[in-house]
C-alpha positions in Angstrom: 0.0 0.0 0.0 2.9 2.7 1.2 4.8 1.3 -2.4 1.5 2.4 -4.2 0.8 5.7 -2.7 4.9 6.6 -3.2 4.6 5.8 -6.9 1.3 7.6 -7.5 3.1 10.5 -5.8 5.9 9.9 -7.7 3.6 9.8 -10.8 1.7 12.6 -9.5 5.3 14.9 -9.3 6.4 13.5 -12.6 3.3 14.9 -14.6 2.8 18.1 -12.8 6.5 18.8 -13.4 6.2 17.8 -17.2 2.5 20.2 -17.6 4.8 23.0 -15.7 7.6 21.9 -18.9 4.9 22.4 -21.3 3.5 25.7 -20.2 6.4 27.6 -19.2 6.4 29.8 -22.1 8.8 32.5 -23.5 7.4 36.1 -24.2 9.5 38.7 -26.4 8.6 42.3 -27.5 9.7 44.4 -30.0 8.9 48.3 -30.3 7.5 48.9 -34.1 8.0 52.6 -34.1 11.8 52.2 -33.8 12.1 50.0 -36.5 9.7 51.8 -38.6 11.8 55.1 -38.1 15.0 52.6 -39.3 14.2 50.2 -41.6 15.3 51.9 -45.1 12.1 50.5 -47.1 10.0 51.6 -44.2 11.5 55.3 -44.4 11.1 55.3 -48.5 7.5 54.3 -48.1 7.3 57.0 -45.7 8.8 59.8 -47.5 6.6 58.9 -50.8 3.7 59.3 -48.8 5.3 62.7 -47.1 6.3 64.1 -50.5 2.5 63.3 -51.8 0.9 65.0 -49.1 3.5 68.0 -49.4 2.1 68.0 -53.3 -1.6 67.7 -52.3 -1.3 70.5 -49.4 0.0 72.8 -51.5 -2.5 72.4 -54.1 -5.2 73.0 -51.8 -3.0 76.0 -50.6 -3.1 77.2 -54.3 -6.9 76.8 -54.6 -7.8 78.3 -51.5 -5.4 81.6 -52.2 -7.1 81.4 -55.7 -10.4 81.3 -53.6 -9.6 83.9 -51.4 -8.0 86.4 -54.6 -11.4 85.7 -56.0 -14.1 86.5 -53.3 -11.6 89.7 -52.5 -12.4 90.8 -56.0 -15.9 90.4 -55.6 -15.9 92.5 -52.5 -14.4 95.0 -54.4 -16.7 95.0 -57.0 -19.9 94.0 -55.4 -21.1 97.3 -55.3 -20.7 98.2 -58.7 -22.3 95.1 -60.0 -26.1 94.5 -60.8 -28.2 91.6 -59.1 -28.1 88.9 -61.5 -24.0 89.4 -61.8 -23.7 89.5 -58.3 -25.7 86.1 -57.8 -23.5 84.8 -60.8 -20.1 85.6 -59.3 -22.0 84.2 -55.7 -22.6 81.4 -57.4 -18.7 80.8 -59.2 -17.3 81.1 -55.1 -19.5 78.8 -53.3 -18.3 76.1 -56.5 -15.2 77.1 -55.8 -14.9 76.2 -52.5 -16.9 73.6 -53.2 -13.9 72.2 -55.5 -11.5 72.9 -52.3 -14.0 70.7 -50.3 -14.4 68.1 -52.3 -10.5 67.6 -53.0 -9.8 68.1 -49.2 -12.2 64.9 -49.0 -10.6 62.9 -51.7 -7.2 62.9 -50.7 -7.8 63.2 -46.9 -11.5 61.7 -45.6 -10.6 59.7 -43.0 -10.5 55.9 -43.9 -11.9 56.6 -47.7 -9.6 59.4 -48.6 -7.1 58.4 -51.6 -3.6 59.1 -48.6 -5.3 55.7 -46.7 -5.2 53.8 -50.1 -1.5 54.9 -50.9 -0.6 54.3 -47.0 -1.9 50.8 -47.5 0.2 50.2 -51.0 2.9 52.0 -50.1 3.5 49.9 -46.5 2.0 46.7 -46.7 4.8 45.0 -48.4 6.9 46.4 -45.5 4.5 45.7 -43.2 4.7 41.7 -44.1 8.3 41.6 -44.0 8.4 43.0 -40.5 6.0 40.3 -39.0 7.7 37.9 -41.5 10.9 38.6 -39.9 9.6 39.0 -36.8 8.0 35.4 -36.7 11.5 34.2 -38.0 13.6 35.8 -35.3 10.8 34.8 -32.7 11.3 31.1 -33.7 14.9 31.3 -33.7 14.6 32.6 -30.1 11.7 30.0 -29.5 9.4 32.3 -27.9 5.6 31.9 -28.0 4.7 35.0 -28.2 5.9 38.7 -29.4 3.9 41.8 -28.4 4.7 45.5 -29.4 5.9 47.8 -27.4 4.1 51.0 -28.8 1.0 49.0 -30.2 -2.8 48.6 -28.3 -1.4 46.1 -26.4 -0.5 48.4 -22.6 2.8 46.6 -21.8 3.6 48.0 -18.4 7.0 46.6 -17.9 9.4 45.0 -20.7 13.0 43.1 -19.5 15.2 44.4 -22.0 16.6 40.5 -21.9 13.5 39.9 -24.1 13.6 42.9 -26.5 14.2 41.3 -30.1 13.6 44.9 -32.0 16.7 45.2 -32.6 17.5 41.5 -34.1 14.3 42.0 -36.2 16.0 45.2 -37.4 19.3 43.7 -38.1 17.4 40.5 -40.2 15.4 43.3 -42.0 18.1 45.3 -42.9 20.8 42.6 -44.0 17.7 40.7 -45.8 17.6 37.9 -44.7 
């Protein structure tokens, strides 16, 4: 009886140390934002989208000085003119800054606005060979799990031991 209960003890320790084994589990982080800012595909995608808003800015720039020049004319001359012109000219500036409106909203309107689509062309490619490499290095490094550092994700406290940023980075960079 006392050699039975020792080995279902024994069998007992045995399979609560091999379920502790099984979920001890290795956690890793990286922080996106720094490898973002360093990856050199990351910062080209980045500056085409920077250099396209720069063009689309000042285009609206030019149509609302355009805008403006116009309805300062009209103020000048307003008094001069007779009803129906008045209502015409009106007319001309609220489609003007109609156009200035409208282009505002198709390059800019949150989530349909033509700067998401280019976002999305532009840094998707990059995008999958982060988490591509990130996967990789995780493997190598036989974690379980990655989380970002700057994501959704509130990580309150992060041992630097388990900081694989900048091995992603290094894979990324040398391409491999």
């Amino acid at each position: 009886m006392k050699h039975t209960l020792k080995l279902i003890l024994v069998l007992l320790l045995v399979s609560a140390g091999s379920v502790l084994a099984q979920t001890t589990q290795k956690t890793g982080y990286v922080d996106s934002e720094t490898i973002l800012k360093q990856f050199p595909e990351a910062i080209k995608a980045q500056g085409e989208l920077d250099n396209l808003i720069e063009k689309w800015n000042n285009q609206i720039d030019s149509m609302t000085y355009n805008f403006q020049q116009a309805y300062q004319n009209y103020q000048k001359q307003a008094g001069n003119m007779k009803e129906d012109k008045k209502t015409e000219e009106q007319q001309k500036l609220v489609q003007q800054q109609q156009m200035i409106e409208e282009y505002k909203r198709s390059k800019f309107a949150q989530g349909t606005g033509e700067i998401y689509k280019k976002q999305e062309e532009l840094l998707k490619p990059v995008k999958e060979k982060i988490f591509k490499t990130i996967e990789i290095v995780a493997k190598e490094e036989n974690m379980q799990f990655v989380f970002d550092k700057t994501g959704e994700i509130l990580l309150l406290y992060a041992d630097p031991a388990f900081d694989i940023t900048y091995k992603v980075l290094d894979k990324l960079k040398r391409g491999k």
